[in-house]
Legacy VTK file of the C-alpha trace (Angstrom):
# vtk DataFile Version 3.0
C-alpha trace
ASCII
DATASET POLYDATA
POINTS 415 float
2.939 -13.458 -13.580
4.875 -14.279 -16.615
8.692 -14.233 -17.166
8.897 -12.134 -20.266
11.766 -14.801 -22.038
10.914 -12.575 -25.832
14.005 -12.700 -28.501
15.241 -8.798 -29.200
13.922 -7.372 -32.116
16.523 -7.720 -35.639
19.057 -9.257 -35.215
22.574 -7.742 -34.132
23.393 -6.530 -37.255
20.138 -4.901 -37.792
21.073 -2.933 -34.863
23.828 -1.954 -36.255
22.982 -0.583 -39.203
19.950 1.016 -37.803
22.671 2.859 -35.367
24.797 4.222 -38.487
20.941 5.285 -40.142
20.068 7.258 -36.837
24.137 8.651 -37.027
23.688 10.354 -40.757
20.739 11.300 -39.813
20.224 15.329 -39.435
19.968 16.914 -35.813
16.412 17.274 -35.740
15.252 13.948 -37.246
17.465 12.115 -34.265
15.813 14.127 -31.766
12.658 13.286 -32.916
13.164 9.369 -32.958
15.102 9.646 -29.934
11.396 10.958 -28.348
9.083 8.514 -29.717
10.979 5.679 -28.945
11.336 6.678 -24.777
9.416 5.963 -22.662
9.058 7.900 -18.953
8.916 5.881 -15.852
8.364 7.129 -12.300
9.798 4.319 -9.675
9.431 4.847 -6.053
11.792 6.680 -4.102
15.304 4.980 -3.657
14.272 2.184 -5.832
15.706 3.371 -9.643
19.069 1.131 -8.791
16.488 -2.035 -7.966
14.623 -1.782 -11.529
17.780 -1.499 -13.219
18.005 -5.058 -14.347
14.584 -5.728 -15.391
14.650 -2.268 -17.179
17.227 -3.561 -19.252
15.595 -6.978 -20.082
12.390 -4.740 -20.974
14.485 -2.879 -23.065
16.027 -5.734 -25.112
13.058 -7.264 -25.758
11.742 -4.017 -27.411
12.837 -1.288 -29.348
12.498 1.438 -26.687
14.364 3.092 -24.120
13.345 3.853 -20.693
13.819 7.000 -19.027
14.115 6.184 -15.082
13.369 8.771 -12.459
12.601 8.121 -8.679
9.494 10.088 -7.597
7.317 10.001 -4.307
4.288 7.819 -4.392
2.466 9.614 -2.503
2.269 12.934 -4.916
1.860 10.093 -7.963
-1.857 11.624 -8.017
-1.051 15.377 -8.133
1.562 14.945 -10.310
0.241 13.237 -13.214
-2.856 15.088 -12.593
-1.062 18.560 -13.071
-0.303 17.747 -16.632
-0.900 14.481 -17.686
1.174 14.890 -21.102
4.320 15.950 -19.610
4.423 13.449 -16.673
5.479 9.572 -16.905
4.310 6.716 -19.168
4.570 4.940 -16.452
4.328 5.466 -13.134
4.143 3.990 -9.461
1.213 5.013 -6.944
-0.487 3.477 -3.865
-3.784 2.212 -4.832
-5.945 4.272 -2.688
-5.569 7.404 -5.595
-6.747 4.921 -8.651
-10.049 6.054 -7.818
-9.466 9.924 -8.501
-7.717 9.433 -11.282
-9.824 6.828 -13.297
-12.301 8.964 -12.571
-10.317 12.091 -14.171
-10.345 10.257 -17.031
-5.939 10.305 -16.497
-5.636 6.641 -16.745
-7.535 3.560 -18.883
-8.763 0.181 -17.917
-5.555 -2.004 -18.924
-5.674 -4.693 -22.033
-7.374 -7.412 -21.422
-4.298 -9.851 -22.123
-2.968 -8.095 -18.811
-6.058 -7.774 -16.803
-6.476 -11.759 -17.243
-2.484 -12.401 -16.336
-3.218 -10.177 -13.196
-6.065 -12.325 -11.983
-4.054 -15.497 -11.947
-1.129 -14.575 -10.368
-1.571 -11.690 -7.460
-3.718 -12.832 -4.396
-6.906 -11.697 -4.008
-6.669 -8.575 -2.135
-4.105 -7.010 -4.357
-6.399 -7.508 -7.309
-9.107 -5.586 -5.048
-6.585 -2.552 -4.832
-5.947 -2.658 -8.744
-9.699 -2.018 -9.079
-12.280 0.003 -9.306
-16.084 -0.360 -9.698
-15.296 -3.997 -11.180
-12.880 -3.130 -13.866
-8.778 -2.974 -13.560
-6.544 -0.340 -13.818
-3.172 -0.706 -12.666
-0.571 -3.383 -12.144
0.220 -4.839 -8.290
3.787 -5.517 -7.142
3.595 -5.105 -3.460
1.348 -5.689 -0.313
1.652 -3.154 2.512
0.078 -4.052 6.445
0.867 -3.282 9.563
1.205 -5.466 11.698
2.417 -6.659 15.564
6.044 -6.022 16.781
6.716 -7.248 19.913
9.633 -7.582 22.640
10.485 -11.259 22.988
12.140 -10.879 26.308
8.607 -9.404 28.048
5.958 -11.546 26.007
5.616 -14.511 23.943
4.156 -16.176 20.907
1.122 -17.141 22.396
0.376 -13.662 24.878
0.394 -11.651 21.595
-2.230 -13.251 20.043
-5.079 -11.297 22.485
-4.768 -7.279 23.334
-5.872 -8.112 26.948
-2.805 -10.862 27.890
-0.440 -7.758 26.025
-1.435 -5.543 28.413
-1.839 -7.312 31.358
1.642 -8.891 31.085
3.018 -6.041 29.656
2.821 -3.021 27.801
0.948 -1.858 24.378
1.773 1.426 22.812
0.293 3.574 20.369
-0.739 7.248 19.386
-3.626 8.432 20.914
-3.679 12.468 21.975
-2.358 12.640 18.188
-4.469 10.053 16.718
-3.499 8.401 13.752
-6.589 7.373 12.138
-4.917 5.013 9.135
-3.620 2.828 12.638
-6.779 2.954 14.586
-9.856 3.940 12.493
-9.863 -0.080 11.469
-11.387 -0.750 14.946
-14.551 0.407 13.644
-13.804 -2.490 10.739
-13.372 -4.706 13.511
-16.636 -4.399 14.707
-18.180 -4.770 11.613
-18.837 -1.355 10.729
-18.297 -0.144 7.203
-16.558 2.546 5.560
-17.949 3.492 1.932
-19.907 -0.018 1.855
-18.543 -3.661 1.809
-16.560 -2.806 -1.211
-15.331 0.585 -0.276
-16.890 2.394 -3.263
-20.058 3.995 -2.459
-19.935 7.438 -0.830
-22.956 6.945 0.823
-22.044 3.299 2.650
-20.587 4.229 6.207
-21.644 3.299 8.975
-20.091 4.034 11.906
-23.152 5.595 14.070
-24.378 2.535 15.343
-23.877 0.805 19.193
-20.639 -0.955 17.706
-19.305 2.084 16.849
-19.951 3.654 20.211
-18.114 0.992 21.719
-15.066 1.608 19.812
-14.903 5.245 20.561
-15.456 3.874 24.305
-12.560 1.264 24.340
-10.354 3.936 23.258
-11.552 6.310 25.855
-10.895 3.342 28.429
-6.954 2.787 27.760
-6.264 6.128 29.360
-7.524 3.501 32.627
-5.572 0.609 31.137
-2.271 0.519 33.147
-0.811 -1.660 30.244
-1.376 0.852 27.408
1.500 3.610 26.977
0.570 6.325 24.941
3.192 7.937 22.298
4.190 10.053 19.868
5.840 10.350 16.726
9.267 10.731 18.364
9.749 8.060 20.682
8.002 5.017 19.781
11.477 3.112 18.974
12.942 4.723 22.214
9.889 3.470 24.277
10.559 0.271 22.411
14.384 0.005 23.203
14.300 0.851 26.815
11.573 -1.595 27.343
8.611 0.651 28.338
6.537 -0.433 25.428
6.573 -3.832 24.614
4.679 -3.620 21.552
3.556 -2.112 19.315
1.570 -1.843 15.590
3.380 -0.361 12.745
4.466 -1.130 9.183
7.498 -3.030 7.343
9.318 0.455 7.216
9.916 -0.079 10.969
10.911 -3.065 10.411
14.603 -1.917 11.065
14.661 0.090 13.405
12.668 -1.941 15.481
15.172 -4.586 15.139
18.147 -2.041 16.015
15.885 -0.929 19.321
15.591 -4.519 20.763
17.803 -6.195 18.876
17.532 -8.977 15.812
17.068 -11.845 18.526
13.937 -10.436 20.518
12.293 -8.618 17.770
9.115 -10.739 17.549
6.947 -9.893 14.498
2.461 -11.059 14.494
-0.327 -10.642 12.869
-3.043 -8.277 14.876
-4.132 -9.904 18.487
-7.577 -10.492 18.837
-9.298 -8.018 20.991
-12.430 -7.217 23.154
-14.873 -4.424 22.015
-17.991 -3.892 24.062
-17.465 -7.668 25.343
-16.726 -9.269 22.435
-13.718 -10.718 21.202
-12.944 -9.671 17.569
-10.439 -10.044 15.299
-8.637 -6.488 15.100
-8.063 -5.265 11.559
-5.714 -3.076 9.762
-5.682 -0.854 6.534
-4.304 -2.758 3.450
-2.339 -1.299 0.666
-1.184 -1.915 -2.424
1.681 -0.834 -4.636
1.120 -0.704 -8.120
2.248 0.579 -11.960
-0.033 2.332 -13.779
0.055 3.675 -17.635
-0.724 7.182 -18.025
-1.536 6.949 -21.846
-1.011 11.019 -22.461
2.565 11.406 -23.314
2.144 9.155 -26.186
-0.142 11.579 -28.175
-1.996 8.922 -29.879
0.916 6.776 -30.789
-0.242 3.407 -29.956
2.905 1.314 -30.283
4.413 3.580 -27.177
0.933 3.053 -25.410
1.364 -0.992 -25.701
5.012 -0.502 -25.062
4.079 0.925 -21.768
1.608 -1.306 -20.848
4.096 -3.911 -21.393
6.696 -2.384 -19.490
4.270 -2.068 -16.508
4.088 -5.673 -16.888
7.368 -6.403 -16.336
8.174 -4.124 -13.409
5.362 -6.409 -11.739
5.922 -9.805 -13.434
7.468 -12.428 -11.003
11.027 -12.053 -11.919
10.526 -8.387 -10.778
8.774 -9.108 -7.521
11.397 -11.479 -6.287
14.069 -9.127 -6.659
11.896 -6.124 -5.229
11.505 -8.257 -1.604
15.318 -9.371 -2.067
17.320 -6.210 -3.298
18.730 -4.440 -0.010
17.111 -1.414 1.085
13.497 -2.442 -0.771
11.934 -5.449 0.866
8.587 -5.069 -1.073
6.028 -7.957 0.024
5.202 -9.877 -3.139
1.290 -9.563 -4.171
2.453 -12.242 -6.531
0.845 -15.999 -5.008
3.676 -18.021 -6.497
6.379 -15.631 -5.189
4.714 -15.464 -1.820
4.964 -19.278 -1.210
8.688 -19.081 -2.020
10.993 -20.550 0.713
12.315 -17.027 0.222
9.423 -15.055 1.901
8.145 -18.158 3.779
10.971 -18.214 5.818
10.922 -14.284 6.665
8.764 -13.598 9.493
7.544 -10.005 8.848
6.587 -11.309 5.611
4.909 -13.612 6.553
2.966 -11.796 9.180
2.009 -8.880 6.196
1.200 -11.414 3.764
-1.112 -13.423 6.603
-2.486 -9.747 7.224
-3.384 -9.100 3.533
-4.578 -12.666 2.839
-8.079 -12.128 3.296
-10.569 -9.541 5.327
-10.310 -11.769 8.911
-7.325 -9.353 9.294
-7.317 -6.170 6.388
-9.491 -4.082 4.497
-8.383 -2.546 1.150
-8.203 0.818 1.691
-11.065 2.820 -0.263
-9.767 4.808 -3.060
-12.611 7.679 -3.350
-11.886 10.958 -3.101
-13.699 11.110 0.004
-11.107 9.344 2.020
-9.491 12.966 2.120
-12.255 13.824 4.794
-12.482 11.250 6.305
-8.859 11.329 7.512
-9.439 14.719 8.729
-12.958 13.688 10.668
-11.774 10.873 12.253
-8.654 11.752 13.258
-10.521 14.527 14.952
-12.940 12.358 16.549
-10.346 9.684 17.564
-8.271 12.360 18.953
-11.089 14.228 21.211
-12.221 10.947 22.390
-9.000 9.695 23.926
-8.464 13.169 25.127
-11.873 13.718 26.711
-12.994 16.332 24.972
-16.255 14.433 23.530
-18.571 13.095 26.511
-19.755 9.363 26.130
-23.387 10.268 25.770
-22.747 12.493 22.564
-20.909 9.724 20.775
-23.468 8.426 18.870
-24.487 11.466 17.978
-20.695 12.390 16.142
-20.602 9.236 14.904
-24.009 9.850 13.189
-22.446 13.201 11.668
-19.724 11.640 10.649
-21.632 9.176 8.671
-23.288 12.334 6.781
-20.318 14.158 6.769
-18.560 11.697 4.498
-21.777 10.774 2.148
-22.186 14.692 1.324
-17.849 14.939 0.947
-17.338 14.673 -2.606
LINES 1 416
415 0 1 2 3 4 5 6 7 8 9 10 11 12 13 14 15 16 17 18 19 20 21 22 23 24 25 26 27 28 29 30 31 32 33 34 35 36 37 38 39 40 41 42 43 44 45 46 47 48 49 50 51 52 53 54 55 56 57 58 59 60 61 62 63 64 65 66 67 68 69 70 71 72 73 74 75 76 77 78 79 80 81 82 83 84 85 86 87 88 89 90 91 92 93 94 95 96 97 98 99 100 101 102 103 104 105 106 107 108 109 110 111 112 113 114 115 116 117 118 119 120 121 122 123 124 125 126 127 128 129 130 131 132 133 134 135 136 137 138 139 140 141 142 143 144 145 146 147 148 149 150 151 152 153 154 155 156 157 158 159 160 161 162 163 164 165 166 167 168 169 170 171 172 173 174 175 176 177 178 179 180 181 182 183 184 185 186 187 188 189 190 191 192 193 194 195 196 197 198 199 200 201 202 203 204 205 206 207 208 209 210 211 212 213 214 215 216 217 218 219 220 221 222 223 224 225 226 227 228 229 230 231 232 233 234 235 236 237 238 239 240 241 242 243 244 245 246 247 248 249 250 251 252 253 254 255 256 257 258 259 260 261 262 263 264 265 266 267 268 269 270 271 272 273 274 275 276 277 278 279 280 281 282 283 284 285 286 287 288 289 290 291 292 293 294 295 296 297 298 299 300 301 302 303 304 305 306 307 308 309 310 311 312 313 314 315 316 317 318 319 320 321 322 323 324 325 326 327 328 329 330 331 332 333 334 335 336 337 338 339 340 341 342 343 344 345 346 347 348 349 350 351 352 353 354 355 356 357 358 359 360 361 362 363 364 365 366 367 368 369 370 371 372 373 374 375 376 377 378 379 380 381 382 383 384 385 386 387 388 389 390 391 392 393 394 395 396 397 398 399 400 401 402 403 404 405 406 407 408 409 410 411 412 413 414
């Protein structure tokens, strides 16, 4: 993506005597221009400090001001949805609620100036998340997978790269009596399965009540019988992980450091997914991918079109190169770059969870963009549920096909 390099508006003395205008200006009319010319922006979560430089640059090179506020991505959707023309301009979301709220009619299909500097900079997947039904809404800056952390000390390079060695040699852990579906529902993916069709946009496309899907739900009924698998729980995967009962296990970049603290910088090991044997076959496992993006909620502006462009531009910039660098450098952020030029930087080449996310999200071998319906609400419930019972025993193996089956109808009559 482009380095916006554009001279300031006016020159200096412009400025200035614009300043003394807006200074003898009455009360009201300063309030006024003070409002049209501000523009809202909702960063993630601990990340205002991080944008502060490029917010400035964006600033400079126009004649508004930003208004920064953190805000959690994950209520992005509710949020702006609540009252579109009170929320941000601008705002951050993970890509699986663009479909809710294109179709909401909350946000627009982005210029086409942007929608073509999009396509030739961020890798394929990430321009997948920024879509929907073939048209783009939203600006990527980040790739999220999870992906293989392993102890160094128990298993090596090579006996990660198959599920089996793992567990034979040592230990796997995950969550199984509590199933996490956005970990393990990708088995089904693994097996070729489909969830809302090839593209993830038809509510009608899954497919899980098939023999491949009956093996899954078997597998997972089988590592209660697997000596190597360790089940957990939301408390004590990192103190499993420290003391050296688990050896590995799948999670994302935000346990990236406390994985490291567990076992230590040294024999922290970081992979892409083994491969791993369904119903006697070896496949590739898969993982959920995500991505991070800007979107312009056009509302606030009332019709004012130079603030609509304005925020489309600033969107831009909080996902233009320049910005992506800094957002996998600045402390505390370490944001995978969707950008392809910024991802082959010695930078995030020589990092080894990124490049183990960035392997993960670099084509569907190893991810699958996460839908974005509005369906994916139940489906977390149902298979969660399903996952759950399974590994607990609480769903014999000869009605699997049939749940699976209901499942599939469950999901194409959600809406």
């Amino acid at each position: 993506m482009k380095t916006w390099q554009k001279l300031a508006i006016g020159s200096a003395s412009l400025v200035l005597a614009s300043s003394l205008l807006v200074a003898c200006s009455s009360k009201d009319s300063s309030s006024s221009t003070s409002s049209s010319k501000t523009i809202k922006l909702w960063v993630p979560t601990g990340a205002k400090e991080s944008y502060a430089a490029i917010v400035k640059k964006f600033e400079a090179d126009s004649d508004y001001d930003v208004k920064v506020i953190e805000s959690e991505d994950p209520k992005a959707q509710e949020k702006i949805k609540k009252d579109p023309s009170t929320a941000a301009d601008v705002f951050s979301l993970p890509h699986d609620q663009l479909g809710q709220l294109v179709e909401s009619g909350t946000i627009q299909e982005i210029p086409e100036q942007y929608t073509k500097e999009i396509t030739d900079t961020v890798t394929e997947q990430a321009l997948a998340g920024a879509q929907y039904k073939g048209k783009t809404y939203a600006f990527p800056f980040g790739i999220e997978s999870q992906v293989l952390y392993y102890n160094k000390s128990k298993l090596s390079a090579e006996d990660v790269k198959s599920y089996e060695t793992i567990t034979s040699k040592a230990t796997f852990g995950a969550k199984f009596k509590q199933m996490n579906a956005y970990a393990t529902a990708p088995l089904f993916l693994s097996v070729g399965d489909t969830l809302f069709g090839e593209n993830g946009e038809d509510a009608k496309g899954t497919n899980w009540g098939n023999e491949a899907g009956v093996s899954v739900l078997k597998w997972i009924a089988d590592q209660k019988n697997n000596k190597g698998f360790v089940n957990l729980d939301d408390n004590n995967v990192m103190s499993k992980f420290g003391d050296g009962s688990v050896a590995s296990f799948e999670s994302g970049p935000w346990d990236f450091s406390a994985a490291q603290k567990a076992v230590g910088k040294d024999n922290l090991g970081v992979a892409v997914y083994p491969k791993i044997n369904i119903g006697g076959n070896d496949v590739q496992q898969k993982a959920f991918l995500g991505v991070k993006l800007y979107a312009v909620n056009q509302a606030p502006a009332k019709g004012d079109t130079k603030r609509i462009a304005a925020s489309y531009k600033l969107a831009s910039y909080l996902t233009n190169k320049e910005s992506q660098e800094n957002q996998f450098k600045y402390e505390g952020r370490n944001i995978i770059p969707s950008n392809k030029e910024v991802q082959a930087s010695e930078a995030v080449q020589s990092n080894d969870l990124a490049k183990a996310v960035i392997t993960m999200g670099s084509s569907s071998d190893y991810t699958t963009v996460m839908p974005k319906l509005s369906q994916m609400a139940t489906f977390w419930t149902e298979s969660a549920a399903i996952l759950s019972d399974t590994y607990n025993g609480k769903i014999k193996e000869s009605d699997y096909l049939a749940k699976l089956q209901q499942f599939d109808k469950d999901l194409a009559a959600a809406k």
